[in-house]
N, C-alpha and C positions, 0 to 999 in steps of 0.2 A: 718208261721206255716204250717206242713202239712197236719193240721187236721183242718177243722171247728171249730171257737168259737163261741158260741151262751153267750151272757153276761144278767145274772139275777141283778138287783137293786134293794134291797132291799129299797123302800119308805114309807112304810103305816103308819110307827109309828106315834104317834101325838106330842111326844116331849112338853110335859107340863110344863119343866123347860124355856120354850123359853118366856112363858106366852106373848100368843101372839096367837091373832084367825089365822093368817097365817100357813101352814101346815110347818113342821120342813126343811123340803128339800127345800122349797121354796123361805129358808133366802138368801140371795145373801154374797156371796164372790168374788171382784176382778168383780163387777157388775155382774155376774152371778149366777142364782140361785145354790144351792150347790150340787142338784142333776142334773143338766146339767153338772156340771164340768165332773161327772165320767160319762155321757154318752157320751161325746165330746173325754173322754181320751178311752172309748171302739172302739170309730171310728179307734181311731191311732194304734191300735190294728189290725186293719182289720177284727174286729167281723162282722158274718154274720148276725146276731142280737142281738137286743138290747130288753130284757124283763124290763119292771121296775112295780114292785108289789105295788099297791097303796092300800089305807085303808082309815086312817084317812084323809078329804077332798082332797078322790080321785077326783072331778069333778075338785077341783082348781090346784093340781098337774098333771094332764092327760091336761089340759088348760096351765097350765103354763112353759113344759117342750118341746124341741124340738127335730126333728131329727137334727143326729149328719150327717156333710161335712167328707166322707172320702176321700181321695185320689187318687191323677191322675190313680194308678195302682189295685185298690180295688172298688168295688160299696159302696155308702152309705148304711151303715146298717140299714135294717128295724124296726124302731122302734114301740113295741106294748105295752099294758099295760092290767094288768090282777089284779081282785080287789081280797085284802082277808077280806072278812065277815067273823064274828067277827077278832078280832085278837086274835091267840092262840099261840102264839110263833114265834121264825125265822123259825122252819122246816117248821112250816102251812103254812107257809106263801110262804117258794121252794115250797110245794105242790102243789102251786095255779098256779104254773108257769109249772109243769109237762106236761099236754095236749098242752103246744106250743112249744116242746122243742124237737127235732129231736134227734131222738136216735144213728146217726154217729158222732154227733158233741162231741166238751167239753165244761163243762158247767163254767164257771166263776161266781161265785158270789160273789158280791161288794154290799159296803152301800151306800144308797144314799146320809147320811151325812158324810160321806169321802172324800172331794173333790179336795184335794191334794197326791193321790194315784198317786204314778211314772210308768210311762209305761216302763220302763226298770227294775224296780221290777215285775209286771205283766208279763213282758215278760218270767223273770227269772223264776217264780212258772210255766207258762206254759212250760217252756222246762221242771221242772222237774216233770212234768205230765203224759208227753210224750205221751199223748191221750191215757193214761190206766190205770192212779194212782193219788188216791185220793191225792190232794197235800195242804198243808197250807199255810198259809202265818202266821208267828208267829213274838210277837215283843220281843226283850230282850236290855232292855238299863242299868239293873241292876240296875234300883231304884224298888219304890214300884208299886205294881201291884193289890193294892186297886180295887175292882168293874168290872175286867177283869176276864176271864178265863181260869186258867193254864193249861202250855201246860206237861203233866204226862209222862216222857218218860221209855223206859226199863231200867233196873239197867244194862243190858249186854253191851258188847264192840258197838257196834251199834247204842245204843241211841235211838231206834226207838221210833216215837209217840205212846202212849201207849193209850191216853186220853186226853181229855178238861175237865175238869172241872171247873163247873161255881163258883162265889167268893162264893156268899150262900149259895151254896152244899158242898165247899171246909173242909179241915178238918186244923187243927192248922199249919201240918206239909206242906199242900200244897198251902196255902196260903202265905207261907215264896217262893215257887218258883216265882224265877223273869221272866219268859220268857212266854207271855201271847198271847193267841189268837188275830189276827186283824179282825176277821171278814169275812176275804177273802179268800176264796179256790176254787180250780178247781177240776171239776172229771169228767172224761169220763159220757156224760147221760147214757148208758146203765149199767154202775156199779153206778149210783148217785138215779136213781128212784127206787130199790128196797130198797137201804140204806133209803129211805126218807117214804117209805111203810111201815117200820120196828119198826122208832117211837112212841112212847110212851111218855103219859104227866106224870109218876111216879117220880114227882122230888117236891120239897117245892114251887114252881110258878103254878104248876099244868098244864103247858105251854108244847110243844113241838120242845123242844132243836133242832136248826140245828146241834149243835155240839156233838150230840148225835150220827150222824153216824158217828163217827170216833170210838166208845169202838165196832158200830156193825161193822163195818168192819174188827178192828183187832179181834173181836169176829171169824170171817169168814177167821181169819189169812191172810187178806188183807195185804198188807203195805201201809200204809202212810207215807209218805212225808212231811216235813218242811224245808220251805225256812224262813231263818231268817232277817230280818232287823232289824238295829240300830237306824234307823228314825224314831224317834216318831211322827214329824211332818207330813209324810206320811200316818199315820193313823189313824191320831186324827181325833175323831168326833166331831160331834156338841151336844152339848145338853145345853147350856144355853148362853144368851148374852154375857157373862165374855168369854166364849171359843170363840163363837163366832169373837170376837175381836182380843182375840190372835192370832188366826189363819189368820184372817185379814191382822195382821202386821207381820205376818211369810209368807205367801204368797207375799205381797208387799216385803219384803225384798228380798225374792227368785229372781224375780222380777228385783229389782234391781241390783243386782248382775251381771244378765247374763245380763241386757243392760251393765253394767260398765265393761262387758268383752267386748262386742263387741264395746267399744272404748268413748262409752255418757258418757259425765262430770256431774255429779250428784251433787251440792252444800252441800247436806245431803240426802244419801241414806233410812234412815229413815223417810222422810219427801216428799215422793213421793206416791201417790194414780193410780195406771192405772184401772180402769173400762170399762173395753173392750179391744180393742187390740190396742198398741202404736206400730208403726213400724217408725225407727230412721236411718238416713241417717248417712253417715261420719261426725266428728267433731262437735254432736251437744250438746250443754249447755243448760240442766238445775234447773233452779234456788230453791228456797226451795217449799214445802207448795202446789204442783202444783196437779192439779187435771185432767186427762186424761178420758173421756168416752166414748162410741162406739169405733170407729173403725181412729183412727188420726192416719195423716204420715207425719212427720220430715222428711224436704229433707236437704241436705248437707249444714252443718255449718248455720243451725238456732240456734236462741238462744231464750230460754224461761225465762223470766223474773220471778220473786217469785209470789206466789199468784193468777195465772191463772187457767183458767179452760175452758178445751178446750175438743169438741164434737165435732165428724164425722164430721172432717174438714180435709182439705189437703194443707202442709204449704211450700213452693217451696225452693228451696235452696237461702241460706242469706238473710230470712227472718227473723226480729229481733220484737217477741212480748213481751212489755213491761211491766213492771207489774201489777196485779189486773184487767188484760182483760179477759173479758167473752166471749169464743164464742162456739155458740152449734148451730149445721148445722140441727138437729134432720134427718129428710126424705129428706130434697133437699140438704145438705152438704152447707158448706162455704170452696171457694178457695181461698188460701194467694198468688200472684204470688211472682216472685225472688225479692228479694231485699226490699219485702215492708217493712215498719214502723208501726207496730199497735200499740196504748194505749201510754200513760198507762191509767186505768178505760175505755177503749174502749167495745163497746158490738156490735157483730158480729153476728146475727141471720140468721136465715135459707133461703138459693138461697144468699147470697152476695159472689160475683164472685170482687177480687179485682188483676188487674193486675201488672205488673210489677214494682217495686217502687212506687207503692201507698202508700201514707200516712194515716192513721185515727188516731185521736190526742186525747185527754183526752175527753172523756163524749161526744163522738161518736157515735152513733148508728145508722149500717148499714143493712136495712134489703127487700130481694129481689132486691135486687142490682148490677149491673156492672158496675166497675168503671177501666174505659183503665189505662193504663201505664202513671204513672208521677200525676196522678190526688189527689188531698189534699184536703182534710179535717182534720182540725187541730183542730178543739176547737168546743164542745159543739152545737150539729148539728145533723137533723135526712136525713136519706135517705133511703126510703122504695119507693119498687119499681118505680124507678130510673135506666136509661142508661145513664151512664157518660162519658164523650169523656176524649183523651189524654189530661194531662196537665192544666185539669180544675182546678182552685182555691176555693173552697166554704166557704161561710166566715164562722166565730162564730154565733150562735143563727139561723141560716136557717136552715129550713124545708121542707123537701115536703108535701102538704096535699093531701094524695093518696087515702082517701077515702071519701066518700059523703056520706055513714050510710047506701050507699046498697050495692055498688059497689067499687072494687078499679081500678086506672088510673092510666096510665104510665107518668113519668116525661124524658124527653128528653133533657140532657145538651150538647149538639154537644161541639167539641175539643176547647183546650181554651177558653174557656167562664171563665170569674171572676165574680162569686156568691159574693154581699158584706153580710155584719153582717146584721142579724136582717130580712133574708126576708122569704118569704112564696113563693114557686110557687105551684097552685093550681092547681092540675093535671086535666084533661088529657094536655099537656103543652108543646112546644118544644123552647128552647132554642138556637138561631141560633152561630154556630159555629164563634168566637172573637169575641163575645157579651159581655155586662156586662149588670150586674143588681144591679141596685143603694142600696147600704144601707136602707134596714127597708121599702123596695117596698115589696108588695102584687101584683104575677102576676096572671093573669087570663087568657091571651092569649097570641099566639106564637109568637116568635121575630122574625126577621128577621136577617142573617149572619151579624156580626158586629156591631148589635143593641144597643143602650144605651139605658134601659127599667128601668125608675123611677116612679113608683106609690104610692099614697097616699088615704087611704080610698078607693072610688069609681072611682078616677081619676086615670086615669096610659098614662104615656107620651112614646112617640117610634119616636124614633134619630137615625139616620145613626148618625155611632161615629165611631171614629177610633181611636183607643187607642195610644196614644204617644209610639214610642219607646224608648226601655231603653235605658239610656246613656251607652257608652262604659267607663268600667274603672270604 
């Protein structure tokens, strides 16, 4: 643009159909709260700032909302927040945002429960604003237009906006118009704050209508401006669990969509949840049911099984996780390398680093963990903080016990070692590399390269052993 945006959020409402002590903006879509979305889409905008008007529990909405990441070529926009005591309407409520709002700029105002608002619609109302004209954003999908407020235009060749009028104030004949206000308009600030000084609560709410400067400015023989959209989905707000939800699986479908343009095999497009951002390599599958949070990345030709659920993890190419695996990296991430084998019922907790062709097999749990390339676990087995070598075997029923009730200890399985069924190594602990450790041992101290370490109770036995080679064939 060649004018400064300065973007207003409308947040303060309290949203009482939500019934729910959480503030309205605060419900999450697509894992984020609903008024981060349109502060994240003001970023891609290149707003120079971000106002958002809080009210009803401003402390938890001003807590709970963040600056928006703009782009290589733009600064992040500064976000600030400004309260309206009492609530008297949407104008009072621009009012409050007046003293922070630079008078070269235009001013964009958005709700905070809109959080599917298109930047390429925004873009479109800002061109025709042109940094001088009040502009609308209006919706007409030609149904009913119940509890909206219509958009009154001239009878002349022109069509120009004439008026909003609210559904309550409406008269028989104008409540039959289908083409309704969204909420959203821009106006130059130095024609928008004397429009917003102008106001008056003379209406059946006794409120002060933002949409009220539009009859003062064509009062002032202003023009206004409306851009229309056919998307209703774009402008739907929030105001109760039911919409809530809809808009949930209108947002995941969107969603889906543009992954199964850029090439992801989706089993059921309907049946995919991303909460946070999924980023998808070439050729990758997956399965129904599946659950995506923070920040996960699909490298080329992994394949996600039904029923997973996967957090700020990163999954390396021809990595195949199988189904009903849990893994959530939360603050230290979990790494998949190429080729591995995870699950199925696997659980992946936070710092487990699994390299190349690793396997983790049914009822798995891997946590602060690295495990080299070629290294197995297959059945029913914990490994918490743990450094595993190439090639290691670990049987069914082993554990590490990595904590003592104050502190935790590192386990150390140097390369090929064969962990059997049923043992304990009781950290702090090293395992000497082509060692083995007998079936249903309890270790307590470190082995030595090539060890055969079998204990029982109190007793624990240490063998230079050297493991038969495989037969050929």
């Amino acid at each position: 643009m060649s004018f400064p945006v300065d973007v207003v959020v409308m947040a303060a409402g309290k949203g009482t159909r939500m019934k729910s002590s959480r503030p309205k903006v605060l419900h999450r879509l697509g894992g984020r709260a609903l008024a981060q979305h349109v502060i994240d889409c003001a970023a891609r905008l290149s707003a120079r700032s971000v106002v958002v008007i809080t009210g009803h529990g401003a402390e938890q909405v001003e807590a709970g909302l963040t600056a928006p990441i703009g782009n290589a070529d733009h600064a992040d926009p500064q976000l600030r927040f400004v309260r309206q005591q009492p609530q008297l309407g949407t104008g009072h409520a621009v009012q409050q945002a007046v003293p922070v709002l630079p008078d070269d700029g235009v001013v964009l105002i958005l709700n905070g429960d809109v959080p599917l608002i298109g930047q390429a619609t925004l873009e479109t109302l800002l061109q025709a604003c042109e940094g001088q004209h009040l502009a609308l954003l209006t919706v007409d999908t030609g149904g009913d237009a119940t509890g909206y407020g219509r958009i009154v235009r001239s009878l002349d060749a022109d069509r120009s906006v004439h008026a909003i009028v609210e559904h309550k104030d409406a008269n028989e004949a104008q409540r039959r118009i289908t083409e309704w206000y969204s909420g959203v308009m821009a106006a130059p600030a130095a024609l928008l704050k004397p429009l917003l000084a102008g106001l008056t609560n003379d209406n059946s709410q006794a409120e002060y209508y933002l949409t009220d400067v539009v009859k003062h400015a064509v009062a002032q023989g202003l023009a206004v401006r409306a851009v229309v959209t056919h998307d209703a989905v774009e402008v739907a707000g929030v105001n109760s669990p039911v919409q809530l939800a809809d808009l949930e699986r209108a947002y995941q479908r969107r969603l889906a969509e543009a992954f199964m343009e850029q090439g992801v095999r989706l089993a059921d497009p309907a049946r995919l949840d991303v909460r946070g951002e999924l980023l998808c390599g070439a050729d990758v599958e997956i399965d129904v049911n599946c659950v995506f949070e923070g920040r996960v990345k699909l490298g080329e030709g992994v394949r996600i099984g039904a029923n997973c659920v996967i957090a700020n993890a990163a999954i390396d190419d021809g990595a195949v996780i199988h189904p009903f695996t849990h893994i959530d990296g939360e603050k230290l991430g979990v790494s998949v390398g190429r080729g591995a084998l995870i699950g199925p019922f696997a659980r992946l907790r936070p710092g487990a680093q699994l390299g190349e062709a690793v396997h983790i097999g049914n009822f798995v749990e891997v946590k602060n963990s690295t495990l080299a390339a070629g290294a197995k676990a297959n059945h029913l087995a914990y490994l918490g903080d743990a450094t595993v070598g190439e090639r290691v075997n670990y049987g069914a029923g082993s554990i590490t016990a990595n904590y003592d009730g104050a502190n935790k200890h590192r386990t150390v399985i140097e390369a090929d070692v064969h962990v059997g069924s049923n043992c304990v190594l009781v950290a702090p602990v090293t395992i000497g590399a082509g060692g083995t450790v007998g079936a249903g041992s309890t270790i307590t101290k470190s082995t030595a390269p090539g060890a055969l370490a079998v204990a029982r109770g109190k007793q624990m036995a240490l063998e230079n052993w050297q493991r038969p080679a495989k037969k050929k064939g």
